[in-house]
OpenMM code with the backbone's topology and positions (N, CA, C; nanometers):
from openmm import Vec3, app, unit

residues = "UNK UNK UNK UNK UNK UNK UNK UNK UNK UNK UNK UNK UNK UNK UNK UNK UNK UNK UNK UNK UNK UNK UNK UNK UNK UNK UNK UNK UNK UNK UNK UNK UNK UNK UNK UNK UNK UNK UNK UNK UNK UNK UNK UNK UNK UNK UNK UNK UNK UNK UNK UNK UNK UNK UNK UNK UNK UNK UNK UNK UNK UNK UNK UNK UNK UNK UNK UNK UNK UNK UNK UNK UNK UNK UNK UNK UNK UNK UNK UNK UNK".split()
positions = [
    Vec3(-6.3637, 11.9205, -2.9916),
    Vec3(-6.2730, 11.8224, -3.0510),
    Vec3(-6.1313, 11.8778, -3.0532),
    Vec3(-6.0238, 11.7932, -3.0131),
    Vec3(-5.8732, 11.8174, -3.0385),
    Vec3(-5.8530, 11.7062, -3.1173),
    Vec3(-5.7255, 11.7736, -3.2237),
    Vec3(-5.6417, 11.6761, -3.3220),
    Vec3(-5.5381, 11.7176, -3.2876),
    Vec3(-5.4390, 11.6102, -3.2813),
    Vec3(-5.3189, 11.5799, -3.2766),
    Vec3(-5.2012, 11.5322, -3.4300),
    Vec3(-5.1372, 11.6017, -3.4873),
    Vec3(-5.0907, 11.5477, -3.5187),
    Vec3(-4.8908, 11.4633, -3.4723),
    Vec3(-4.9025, 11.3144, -3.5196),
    Vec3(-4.8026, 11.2425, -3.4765),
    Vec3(-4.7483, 11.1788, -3.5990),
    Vec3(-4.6328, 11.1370, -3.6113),
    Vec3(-4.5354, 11.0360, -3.7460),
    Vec3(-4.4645, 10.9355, -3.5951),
    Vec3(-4.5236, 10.7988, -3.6961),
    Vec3(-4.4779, 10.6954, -3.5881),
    Vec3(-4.3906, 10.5706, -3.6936),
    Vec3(-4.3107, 10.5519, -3.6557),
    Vec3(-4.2216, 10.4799, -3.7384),
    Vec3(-4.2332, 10.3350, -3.6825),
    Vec3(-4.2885, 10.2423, -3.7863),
    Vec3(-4.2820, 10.0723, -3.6733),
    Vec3(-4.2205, 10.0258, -3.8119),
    Vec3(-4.1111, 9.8711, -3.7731),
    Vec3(-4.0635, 9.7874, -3.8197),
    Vec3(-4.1428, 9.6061, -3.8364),
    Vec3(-4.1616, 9.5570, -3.9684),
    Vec3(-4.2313, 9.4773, -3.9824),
    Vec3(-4.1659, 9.3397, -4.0328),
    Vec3(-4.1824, 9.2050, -3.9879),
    Vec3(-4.1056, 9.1116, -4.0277),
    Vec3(-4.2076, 9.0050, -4.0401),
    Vec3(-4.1919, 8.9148, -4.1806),
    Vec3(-4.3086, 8.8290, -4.1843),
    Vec3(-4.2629, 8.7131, -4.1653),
    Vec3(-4.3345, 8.6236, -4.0509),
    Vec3(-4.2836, 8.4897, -4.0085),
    Vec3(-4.3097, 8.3964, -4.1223),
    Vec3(-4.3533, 8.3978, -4.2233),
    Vec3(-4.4028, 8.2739, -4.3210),
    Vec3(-4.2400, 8.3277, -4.4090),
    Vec3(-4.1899, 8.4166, -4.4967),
    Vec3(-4.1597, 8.4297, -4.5750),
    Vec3(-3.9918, 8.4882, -4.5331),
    Vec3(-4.0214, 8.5576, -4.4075),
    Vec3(-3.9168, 8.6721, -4.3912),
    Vec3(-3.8466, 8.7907, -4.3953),
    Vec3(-3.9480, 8.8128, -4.4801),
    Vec3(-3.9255, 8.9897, -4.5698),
    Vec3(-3.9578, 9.0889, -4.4721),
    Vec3(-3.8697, 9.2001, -4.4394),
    Vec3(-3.8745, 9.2473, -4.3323),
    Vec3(-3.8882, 9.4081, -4.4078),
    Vec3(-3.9492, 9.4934, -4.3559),
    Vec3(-4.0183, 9.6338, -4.3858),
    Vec3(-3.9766, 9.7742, -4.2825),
    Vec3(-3.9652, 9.8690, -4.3315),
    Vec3(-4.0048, 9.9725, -4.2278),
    Vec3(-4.1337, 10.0758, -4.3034),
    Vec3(-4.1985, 10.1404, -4.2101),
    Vec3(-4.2847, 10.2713, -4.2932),
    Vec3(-4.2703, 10.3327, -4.1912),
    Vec3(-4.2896, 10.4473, -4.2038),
    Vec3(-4.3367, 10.5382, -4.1236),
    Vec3(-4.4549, 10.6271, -4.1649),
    Vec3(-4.5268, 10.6720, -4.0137),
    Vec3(-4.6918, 10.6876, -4.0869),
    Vec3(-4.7348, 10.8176, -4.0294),
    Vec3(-4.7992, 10.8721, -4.0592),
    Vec3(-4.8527, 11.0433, -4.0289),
    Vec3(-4.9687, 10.9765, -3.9521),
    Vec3(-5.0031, 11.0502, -3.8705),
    Vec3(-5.1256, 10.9784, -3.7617),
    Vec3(-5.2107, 11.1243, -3.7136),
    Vec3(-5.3305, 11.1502, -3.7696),
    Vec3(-5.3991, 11.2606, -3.6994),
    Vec3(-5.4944, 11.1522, -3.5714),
    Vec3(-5.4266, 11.2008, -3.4293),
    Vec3(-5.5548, 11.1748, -3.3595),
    Vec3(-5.6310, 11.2863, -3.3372),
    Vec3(-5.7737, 11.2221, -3.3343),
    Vec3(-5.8713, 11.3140, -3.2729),
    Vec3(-5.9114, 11.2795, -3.1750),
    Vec3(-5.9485, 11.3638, -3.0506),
    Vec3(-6.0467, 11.3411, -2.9249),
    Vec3(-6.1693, 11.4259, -2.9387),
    Vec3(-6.3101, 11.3189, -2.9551),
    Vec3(-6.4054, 11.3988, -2.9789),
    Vec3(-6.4718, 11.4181, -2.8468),
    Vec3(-6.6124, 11.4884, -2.8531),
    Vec3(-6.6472, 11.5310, -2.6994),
    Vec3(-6.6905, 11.4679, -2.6292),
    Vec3(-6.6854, 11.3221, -2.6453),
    Vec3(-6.7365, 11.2054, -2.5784),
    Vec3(-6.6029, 11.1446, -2.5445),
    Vec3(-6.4677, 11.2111, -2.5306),
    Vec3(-6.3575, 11.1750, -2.5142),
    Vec3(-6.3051, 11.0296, -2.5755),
    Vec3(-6.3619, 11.0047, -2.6787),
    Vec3(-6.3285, 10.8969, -2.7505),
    Vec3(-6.1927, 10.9292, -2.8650),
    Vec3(-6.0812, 10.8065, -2.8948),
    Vec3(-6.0064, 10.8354, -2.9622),
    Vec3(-5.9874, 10.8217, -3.1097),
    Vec3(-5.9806, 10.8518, -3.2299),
    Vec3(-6.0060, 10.8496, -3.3495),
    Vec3(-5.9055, 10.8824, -3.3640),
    Vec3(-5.8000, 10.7495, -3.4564),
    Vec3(-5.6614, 10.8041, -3.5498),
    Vec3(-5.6639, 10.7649, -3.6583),
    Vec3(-5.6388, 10.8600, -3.7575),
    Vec3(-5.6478, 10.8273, -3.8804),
    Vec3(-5.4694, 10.8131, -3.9912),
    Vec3(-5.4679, 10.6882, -4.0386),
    Vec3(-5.3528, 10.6833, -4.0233),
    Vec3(-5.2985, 10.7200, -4.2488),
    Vec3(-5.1762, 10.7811, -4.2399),
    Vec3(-5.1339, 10.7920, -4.3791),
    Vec3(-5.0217, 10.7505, -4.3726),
    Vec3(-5.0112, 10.7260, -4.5432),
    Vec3(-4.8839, 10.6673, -4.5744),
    Vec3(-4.8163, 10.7163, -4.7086),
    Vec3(-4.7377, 10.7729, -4.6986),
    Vec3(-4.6864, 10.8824, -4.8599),
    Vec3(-4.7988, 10.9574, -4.8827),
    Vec3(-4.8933, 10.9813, -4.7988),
    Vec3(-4.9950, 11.1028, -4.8299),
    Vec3(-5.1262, 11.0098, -4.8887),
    Vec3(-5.1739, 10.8993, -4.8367),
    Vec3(-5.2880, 10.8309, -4.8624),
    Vec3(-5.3063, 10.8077, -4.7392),
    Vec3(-5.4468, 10.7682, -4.7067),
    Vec3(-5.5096, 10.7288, -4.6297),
    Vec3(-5.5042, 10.5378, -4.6521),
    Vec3(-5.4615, 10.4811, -4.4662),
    Vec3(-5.4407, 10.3532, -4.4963),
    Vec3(-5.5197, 10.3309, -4.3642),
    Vec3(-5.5720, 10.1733, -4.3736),
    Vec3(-5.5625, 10.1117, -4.2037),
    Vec3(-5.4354, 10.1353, -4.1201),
    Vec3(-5.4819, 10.1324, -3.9941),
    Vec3(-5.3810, 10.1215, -3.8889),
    Vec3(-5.3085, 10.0031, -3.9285),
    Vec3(-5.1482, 9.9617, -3.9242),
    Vec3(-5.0517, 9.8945, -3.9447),
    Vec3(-5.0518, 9.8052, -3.8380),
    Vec3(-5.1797, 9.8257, -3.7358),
    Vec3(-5.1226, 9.7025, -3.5730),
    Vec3(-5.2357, 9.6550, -3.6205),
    Vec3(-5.3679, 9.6492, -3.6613),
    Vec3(-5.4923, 9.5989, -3.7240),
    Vec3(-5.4740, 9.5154, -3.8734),
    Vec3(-5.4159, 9.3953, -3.8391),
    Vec3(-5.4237, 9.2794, -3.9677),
    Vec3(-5.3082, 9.3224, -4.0545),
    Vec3(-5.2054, 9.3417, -4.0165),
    Vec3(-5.0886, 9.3786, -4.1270),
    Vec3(-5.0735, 9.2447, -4.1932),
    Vec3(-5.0454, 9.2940, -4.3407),
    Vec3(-5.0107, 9.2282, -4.4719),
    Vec3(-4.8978, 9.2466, -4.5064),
    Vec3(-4.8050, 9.0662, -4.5539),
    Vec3(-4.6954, 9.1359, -4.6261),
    Vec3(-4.7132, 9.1966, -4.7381),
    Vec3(-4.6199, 9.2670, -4.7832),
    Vec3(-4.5990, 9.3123, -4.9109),
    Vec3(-4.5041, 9.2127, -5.0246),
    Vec3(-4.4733, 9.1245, -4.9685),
    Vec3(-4.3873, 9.0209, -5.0675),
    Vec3(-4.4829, 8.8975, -5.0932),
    Vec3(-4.5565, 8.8384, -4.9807),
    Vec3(-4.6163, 8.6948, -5.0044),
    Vec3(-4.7531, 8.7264, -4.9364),
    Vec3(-4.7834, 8.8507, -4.9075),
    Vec3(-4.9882, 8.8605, -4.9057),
    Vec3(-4.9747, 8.7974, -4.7679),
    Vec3(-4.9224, 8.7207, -4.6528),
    Vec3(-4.9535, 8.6405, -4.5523),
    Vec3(-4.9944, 8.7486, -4.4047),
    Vec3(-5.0403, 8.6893, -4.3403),
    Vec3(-5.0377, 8.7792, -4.2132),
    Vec3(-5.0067, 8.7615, -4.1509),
    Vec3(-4.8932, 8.6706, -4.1251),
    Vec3(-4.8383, 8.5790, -3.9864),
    Vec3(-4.7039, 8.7168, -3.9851),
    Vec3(-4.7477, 8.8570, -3.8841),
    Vec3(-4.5923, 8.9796, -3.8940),
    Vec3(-4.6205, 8.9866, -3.7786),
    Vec3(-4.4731, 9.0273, -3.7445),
    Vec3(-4.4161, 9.0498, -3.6084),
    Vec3(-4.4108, 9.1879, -3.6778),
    Vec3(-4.4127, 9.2451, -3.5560),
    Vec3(-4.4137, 9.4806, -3.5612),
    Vec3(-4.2881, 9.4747, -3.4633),
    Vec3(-4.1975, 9.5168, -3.4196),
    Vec3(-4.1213, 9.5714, -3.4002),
    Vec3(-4.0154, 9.7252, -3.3827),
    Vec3(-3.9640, 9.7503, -3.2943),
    Vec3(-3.9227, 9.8613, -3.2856),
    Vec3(-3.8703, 9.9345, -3.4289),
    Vec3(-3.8894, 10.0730, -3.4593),
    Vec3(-3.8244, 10.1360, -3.5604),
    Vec3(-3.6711, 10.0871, -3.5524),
    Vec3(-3.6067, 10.0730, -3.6658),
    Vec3(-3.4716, 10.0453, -3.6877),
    Vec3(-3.4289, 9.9440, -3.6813),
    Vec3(-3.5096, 9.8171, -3.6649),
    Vec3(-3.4804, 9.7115, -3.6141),
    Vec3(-3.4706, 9.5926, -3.7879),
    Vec3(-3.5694, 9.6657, -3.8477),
    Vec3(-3.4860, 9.5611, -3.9953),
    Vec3(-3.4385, 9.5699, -4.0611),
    Vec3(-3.3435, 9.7590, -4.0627),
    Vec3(-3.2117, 9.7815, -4.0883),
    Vec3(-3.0892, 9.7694, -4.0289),
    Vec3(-3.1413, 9.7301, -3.8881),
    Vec3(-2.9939, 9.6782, -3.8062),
    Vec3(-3.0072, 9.5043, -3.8564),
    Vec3(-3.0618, 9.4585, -3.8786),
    Vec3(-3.0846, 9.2987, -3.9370),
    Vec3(-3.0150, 9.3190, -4.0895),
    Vec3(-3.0675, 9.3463, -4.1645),
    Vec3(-2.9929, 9.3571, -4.2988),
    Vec3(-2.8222, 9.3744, -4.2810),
    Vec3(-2.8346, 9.4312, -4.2171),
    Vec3(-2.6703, 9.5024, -4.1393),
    Vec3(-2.5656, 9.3227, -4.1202),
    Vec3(-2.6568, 9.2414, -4.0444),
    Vec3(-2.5704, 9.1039, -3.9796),
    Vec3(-2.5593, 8.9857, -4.1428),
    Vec3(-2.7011, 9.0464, -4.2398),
    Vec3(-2.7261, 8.9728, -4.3155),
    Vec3(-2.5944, 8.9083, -4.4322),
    Vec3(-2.5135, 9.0040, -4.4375),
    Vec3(-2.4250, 9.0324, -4.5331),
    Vec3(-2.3275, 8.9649, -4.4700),
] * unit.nanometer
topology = app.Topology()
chain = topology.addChain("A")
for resn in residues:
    res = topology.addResidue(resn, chain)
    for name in ("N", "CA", "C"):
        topology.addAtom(name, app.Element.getBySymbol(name[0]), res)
């Protein structure tokens, strides 16, 4: 078995409501000896689901989110003003 560790930063925007997010997430992959991939993903030091598997807002509970590049809903806040 190899582990990898990775920090992957994605940007989140919810089409029902609008509330737009960033996290960034600690990601151990593993490759076990059946060359299969296993990532286990954290967030402030908890263990969470993967963020591309059924993301939830955090303002209105909906699941209708667009993921997007890192930096992308602090350059938006930026035009908001």
């Amino acid at each position: 078995m190899h582990t990898e560790h990775v920090r992957r930063a994605y940007s989140f925007v919810c089409l029902d409501c609008g509330h737009g997010w960033e996290d960034t997430y600690d990601i151990d992959v593993t490759v076990d000896d059946q060359a299969r991939i296993i990532a286990a993903y954290h967030l402030d030091g908890k263990a969470v689901r993967s963020p591309l598997q059924s993301p939830r807002c955090p303002a209105c509970e909906r699941g209708k989110i667009r993921i997007m590049r890192p930096g992308r809903v602090a350059t938006a806040h930026l035009y908001e003003r």
